[in-house]
C-alpha positions as CSV (number, residue, x, y, z in Angstrom):
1,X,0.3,14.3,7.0
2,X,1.0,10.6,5.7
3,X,-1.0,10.0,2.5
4,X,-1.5,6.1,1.8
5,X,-3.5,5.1,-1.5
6,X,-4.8,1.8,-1.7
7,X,-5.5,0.6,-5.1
8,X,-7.1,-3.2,-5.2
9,X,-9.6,-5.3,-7.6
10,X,-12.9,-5.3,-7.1
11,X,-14.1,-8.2,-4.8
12,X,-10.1,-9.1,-4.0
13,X,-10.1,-8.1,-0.2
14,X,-13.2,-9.3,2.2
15,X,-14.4,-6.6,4.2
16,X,-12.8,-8.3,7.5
17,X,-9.3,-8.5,5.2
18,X,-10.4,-4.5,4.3
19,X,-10.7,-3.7,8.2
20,X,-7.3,-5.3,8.9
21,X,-5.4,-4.0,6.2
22,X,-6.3,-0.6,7.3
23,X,-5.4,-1.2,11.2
24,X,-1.7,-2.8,9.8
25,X,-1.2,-0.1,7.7
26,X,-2.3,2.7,9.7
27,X,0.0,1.1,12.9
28,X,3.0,0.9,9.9
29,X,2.9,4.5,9.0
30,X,2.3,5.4,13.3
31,X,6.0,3.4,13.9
32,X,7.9,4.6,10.9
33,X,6.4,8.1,10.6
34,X,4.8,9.0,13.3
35,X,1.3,9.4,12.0
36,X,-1.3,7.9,10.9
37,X,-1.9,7.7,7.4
38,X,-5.0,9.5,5.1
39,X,-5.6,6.1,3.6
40,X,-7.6,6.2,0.3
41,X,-9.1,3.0,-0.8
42,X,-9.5,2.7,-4.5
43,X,-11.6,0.0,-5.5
44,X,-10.9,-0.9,-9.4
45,X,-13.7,-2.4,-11.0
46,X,-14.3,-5.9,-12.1
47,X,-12.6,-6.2,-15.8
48,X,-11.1,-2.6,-15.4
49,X,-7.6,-4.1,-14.2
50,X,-5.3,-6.6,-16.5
51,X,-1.7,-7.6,-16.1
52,X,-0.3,-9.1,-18.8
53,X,-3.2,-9.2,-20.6
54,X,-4.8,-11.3,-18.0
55,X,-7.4,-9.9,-15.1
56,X,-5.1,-8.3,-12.7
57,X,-4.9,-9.8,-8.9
58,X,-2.2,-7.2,-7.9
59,X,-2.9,-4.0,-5.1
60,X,-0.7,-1.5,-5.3
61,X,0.2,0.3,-1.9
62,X,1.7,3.7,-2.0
63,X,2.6,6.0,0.9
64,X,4.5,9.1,1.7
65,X,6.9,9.3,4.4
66,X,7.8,11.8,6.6
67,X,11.2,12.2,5.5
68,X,13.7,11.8,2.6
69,X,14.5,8.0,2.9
70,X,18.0,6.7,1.2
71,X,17.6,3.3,-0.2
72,X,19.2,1.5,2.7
73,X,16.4,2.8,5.0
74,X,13.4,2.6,2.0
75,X,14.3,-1.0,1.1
76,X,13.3,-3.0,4.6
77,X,10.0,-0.8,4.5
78,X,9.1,-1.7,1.5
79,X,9.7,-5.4,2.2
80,X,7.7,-4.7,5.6
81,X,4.5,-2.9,4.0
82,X,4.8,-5.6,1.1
83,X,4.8,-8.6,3.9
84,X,1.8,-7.2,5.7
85,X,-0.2,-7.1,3.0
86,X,0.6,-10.6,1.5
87,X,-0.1,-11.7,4.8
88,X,-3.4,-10.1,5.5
89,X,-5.1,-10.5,2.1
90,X,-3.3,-13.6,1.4
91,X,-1.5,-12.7,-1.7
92,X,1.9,-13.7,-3.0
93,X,5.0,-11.3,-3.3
94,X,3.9,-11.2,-7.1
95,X,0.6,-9.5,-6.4
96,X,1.8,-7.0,-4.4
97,X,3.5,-3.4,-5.2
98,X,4.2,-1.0,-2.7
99,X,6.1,2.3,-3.2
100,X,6.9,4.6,-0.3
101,X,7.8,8.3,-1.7
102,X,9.6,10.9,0.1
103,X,7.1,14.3,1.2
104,X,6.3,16.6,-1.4
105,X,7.6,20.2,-1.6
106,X,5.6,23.3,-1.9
107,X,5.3,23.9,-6.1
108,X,6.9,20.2,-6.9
């Protein structure tokens, strides 16, 4: 199973830009890994987040894949899962973090 959690600010995302970011995400993980993803959607409360001292506009997108990944075939996922979410919730490269892990083992 693909995990996905998806951690945004409070009132960030419209619930239209929620319901996309969900299909794009779901169809990344169905062409990369060949699932679709258990996506949780964390919702962090207004004056809960801060970056750099500052209320935070950043999501942070992280997913397992199906498979050990070297960095050479991690890096232009990345870049892909990044883009679709700057482009969907209209937020710059600076907003967005995305980590994509490799599966977990039984006991680690």
């Amino acid at each position: 199973m693909i995990h996905c959690v998806c951690m945004v600010q409070e009132g960030q995302v419209s619930p239209g830009q929620e319901a996309e970011l969900r299909r794009e995400t779901s169809a990344f993980a169905a062409r990369h890994f060949g699932a679709e993803p258990q996506i949780n959607w964390v919702r962090i409360a207004k004056g809960n987040g801060f970056t750099e001292a500052k209320p935070s506009n950043s999501v942070i997108v992280s997913m397992n894949a199906d498979r050990s990944l070297a960095p050479s075939a991690r890096e232009p996922l990345l870049r892909e899962l990044c883009e679709i979410w700057e482009r969907s919730a209209g937020l710059s490269p600076n907003e967005v973090v995305t980590v994509i892990r490799d599966p977990q083992t039984q006991g680690g």
